[in-house]
C-alpha positions in Angstrom: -2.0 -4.8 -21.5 1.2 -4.3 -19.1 3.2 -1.4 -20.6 6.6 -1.9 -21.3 7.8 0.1 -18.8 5.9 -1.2 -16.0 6.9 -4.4 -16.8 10.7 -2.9 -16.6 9.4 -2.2 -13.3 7.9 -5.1 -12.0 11.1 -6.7 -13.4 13.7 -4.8 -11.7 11.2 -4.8 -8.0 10.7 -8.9 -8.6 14.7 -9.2 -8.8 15.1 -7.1 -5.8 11.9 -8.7 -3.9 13.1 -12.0 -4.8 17.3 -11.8 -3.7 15.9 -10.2 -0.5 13.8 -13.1 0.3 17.0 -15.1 -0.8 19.0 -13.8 1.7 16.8 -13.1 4.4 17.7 -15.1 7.8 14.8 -17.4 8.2 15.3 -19.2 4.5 18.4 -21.7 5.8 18.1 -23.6 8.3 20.8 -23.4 11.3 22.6 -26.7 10.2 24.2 -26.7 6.8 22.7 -23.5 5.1 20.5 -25.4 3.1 17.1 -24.0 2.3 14.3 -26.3 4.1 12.6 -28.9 2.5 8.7 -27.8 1.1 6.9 -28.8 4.0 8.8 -27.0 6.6 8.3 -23.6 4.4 5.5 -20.6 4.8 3.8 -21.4 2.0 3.4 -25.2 3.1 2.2 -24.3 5.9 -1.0 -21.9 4.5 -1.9 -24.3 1.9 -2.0 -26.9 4.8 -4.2 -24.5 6.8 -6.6 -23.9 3.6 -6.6 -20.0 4.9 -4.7 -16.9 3.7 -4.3 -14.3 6.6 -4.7 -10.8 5.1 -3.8 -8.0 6.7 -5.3 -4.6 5.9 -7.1 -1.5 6.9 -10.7 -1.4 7.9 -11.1 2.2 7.5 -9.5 3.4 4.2 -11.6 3.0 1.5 -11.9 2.9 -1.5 -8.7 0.4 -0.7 -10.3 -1.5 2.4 -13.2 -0.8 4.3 -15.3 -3.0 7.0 -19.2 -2.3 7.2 -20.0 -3.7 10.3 -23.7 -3.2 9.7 -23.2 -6.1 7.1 -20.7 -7.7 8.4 -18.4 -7.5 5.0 -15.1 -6.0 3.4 -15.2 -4.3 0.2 -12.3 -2.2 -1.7 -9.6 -2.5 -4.2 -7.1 -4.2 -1.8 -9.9 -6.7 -0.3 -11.1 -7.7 -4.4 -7.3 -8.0 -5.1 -6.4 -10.0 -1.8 -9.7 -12.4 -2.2 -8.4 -13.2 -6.0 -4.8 -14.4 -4.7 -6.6 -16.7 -2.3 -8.5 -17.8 -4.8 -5.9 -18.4 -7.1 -4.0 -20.1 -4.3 -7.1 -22.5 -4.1 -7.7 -20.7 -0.2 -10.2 -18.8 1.4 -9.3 -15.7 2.6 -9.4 -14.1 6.0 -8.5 -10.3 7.0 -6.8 -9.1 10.1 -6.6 -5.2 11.1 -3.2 -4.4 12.8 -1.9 -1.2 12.8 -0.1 0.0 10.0 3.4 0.5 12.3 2.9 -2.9 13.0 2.5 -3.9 9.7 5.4 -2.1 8.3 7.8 -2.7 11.1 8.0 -6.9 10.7 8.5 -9.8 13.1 4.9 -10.6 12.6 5.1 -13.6 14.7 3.0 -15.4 12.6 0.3 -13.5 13.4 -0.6 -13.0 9.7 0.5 -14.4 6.9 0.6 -11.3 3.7 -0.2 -7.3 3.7 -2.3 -6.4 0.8 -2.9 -2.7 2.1 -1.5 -0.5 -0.4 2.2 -0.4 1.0 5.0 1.2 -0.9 8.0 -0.1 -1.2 11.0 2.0 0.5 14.4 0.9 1.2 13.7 0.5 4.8 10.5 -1.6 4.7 12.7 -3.7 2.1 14.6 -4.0 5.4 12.4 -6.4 7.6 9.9 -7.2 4.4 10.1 -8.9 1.2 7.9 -7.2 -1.6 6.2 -8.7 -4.5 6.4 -6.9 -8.0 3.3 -3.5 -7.4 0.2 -4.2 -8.3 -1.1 -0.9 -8.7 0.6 2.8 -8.8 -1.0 5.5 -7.1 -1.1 8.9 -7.0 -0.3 11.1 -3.6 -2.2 14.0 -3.4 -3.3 17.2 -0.8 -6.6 18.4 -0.3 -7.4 21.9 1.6 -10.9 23.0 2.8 -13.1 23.4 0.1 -14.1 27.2 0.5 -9.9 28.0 1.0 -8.8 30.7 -1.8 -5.2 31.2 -0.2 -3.6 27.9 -0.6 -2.9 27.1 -4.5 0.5 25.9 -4.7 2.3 23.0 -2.4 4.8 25.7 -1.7 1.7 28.3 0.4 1.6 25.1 2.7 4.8 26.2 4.7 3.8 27.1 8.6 0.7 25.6 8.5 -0.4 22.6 9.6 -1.1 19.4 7.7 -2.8 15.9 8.6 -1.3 12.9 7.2 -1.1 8.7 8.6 1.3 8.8 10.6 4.8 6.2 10.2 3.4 6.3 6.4 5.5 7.4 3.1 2.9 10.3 3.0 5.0 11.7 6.3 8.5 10.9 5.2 7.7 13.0 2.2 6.6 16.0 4.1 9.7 15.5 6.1 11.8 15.2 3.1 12.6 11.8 3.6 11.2 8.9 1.7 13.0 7.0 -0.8 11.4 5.0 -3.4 13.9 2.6 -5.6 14.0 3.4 -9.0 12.2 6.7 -8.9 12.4 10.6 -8.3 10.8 12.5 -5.8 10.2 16.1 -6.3 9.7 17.1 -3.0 7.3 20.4 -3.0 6.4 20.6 0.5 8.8 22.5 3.2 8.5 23.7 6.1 4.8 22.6 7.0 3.2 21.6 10.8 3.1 18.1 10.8 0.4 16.4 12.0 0.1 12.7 12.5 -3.0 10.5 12.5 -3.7 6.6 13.1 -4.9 6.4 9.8 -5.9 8.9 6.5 -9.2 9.2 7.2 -9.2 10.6 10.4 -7.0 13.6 8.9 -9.4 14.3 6.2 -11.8 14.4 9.2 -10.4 17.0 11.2 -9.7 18.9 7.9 -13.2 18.8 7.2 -14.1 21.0 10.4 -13.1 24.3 8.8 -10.6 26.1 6.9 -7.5 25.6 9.0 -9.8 24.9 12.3 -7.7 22.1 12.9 -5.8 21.4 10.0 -4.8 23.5 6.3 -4.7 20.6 4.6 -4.4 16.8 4.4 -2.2 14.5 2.4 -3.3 11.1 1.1 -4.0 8.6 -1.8 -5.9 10.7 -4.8 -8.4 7.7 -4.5 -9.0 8.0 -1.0 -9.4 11.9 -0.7 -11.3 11.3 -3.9 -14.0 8.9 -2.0 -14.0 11.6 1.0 -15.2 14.2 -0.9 -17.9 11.6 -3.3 -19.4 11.1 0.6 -20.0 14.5 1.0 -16.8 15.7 3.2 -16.2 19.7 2.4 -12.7 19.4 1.1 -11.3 20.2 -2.4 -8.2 18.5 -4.3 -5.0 20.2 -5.4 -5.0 19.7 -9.3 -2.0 17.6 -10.0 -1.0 14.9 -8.0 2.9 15.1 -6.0 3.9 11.8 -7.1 3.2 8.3 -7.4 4.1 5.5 -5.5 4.3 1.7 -6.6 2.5 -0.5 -4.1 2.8 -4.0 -3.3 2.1 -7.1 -1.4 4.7 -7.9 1.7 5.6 -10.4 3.6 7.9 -10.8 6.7 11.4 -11.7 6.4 11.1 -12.5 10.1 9.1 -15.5 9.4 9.9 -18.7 11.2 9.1 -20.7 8.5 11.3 -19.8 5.2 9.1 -17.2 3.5 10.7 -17.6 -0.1 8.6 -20.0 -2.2 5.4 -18.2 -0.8 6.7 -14.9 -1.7 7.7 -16.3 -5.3 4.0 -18.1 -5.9 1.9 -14.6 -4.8 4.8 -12.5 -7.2 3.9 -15.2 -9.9 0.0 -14.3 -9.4 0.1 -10.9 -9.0 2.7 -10.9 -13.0 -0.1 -13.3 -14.0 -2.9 -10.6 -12.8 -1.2 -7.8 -14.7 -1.7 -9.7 -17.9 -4.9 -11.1 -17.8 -6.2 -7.5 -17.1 -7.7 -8.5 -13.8 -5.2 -5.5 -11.9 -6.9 -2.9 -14.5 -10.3 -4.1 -14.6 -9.9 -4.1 -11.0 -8.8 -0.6 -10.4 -11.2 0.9 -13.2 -14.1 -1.0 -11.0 -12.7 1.3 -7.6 -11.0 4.3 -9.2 -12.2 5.0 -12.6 -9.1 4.8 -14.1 -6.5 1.7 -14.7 -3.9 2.6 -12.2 -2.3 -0.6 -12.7 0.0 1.4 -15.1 3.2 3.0 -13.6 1.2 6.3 -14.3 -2.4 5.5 -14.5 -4.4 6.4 -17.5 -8.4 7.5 -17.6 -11.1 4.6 -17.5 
């Protein structure tokens, strides 16, 4: 069952998601400022091809991970992306672009919808139009696991911490990132950044030694969570910094209007939330339902 809250949520991020696509350049046409007829949209065109275009990560689990031994995906964002295809009546295919890629639009057509656990900032909101989240998770640090002198956020200043880089995990180290609707208590100040391709690559230097390359790194709970299940000798902080609402994107760029298609995976995604498939989902990957704005045990 969808909180009241979150549904607040999902309410208010729909509206905005929603008057974004509305207004964003490629949804009139360059005649009379009429939006194009259905078969000249973004959405016409996928259900055309019979094929939804994901993009995501192959190397962040447990969102997204490729075993190339087997030759299949498997994660929270891959189960989620595969049921909007399938609810679309499409089979689903994933591309791996990088994440600045990803985040920064004009796509070129090159994919057709990000289900990689983005958050939504004002600047994404930018070149991207959001669905409602379909999950909330929790940002977390992780130091070495036989560190003693690092307890608090506040012991990280001066040292040097791993984190994606062009991510919402960096803009909060740098005291930056903005999240609609939502507080950030920024704890962190003064720390040696250090930017990586992806999260997992951080938590792999960090795993080398107590400060040998890095103090700490800084990621999704879930994902430092599944580092240290595989056996990497890191530890996490207690509490969690914050959470972050994550949804689906699209890009405003598109040259076919992006609107409809944005609507139809929004209307999905609210119908996902209340059949319980978003929390069975999350409980199957994370132990706990983290479909909620806060995330309760499993």
């Amino acid at each position: 069952m969808v909180t009241s809250r979150v549904k607040r949520f999902l309410a208010l991020v729909g509206v905005v998601g929603l008057v974004a696509a509305g207004c964003g350049k490629s949804n009139t046409t360059s005649g009379g400022g009429q939006s194009p007829g259905p078969a000249n949209t973004l959405l016409a065109h996928i259900m055309q091809s019979g094929e939804l275009r994901v993009s995501t990560d192959p190397k962040y689990p447990p969102q997204s991970s490729f075993d190339a031994v087997t030759n299949t995906w498997k994660g929270f964002d891959i189960d989620v992306a595969t049921e909007i295809a399938k609810r679309m009546g499409l089979q689903v295919k994933f591309e791996t672009p990088a994440w600045d890629a990803i985040t920064a639009g004009n796509w070129q057509g090159r994919w057709d919808l990000s289900v990689g656990s983005m958050t939504i900032t004002p600047d994404r909101a930018k070149v991207l139009d959001f669905t409602p989240p379909y999950y909330f998770t929790p940002a977390g640090l992780a130091v070495f696991k036989t560190n003693t002198s690092i307890k608090t956020p506040a012991d990280l200043t001066g040292k040097k911490v791993g984190v994606c880089g062009d991510c919402t995990y960096e803009q909060y180290l740098r005291g930056t990132l903005r999240i609609p609707n939502y507080h950030i208590d920024f704890q962190v100040h003064g720390a040696q950044i250090v930017t990586y391709d992806t999260d997992s690559t951080a938590i792999q230097d960090l795993s080398l030694g107590d400060c040998v390359r890095l103090c700490a790194a800084f990621s999704a709970v879930p994902t430092l969570q599944a580092a240290i299940k595989a056996g990497k000798p890191i530890k996490l902080f207690s509490h969690p910094l914050y959470f972050e609402p994550l949804a689906a994107a699209v890009d405003k760029e598109s040259s076919l209007s992006p609107t409809s298609f944005v609507k139809r995976v929004s209307a999905i995604i609210g119908r996902m939330h209340e059949d319980g498939t978003l929390s069975r989902l999350s409980k199957k990957w994370y132990g706990a339902d983290l479909s909620q704005q806060f995330g309760t045990n499993g």
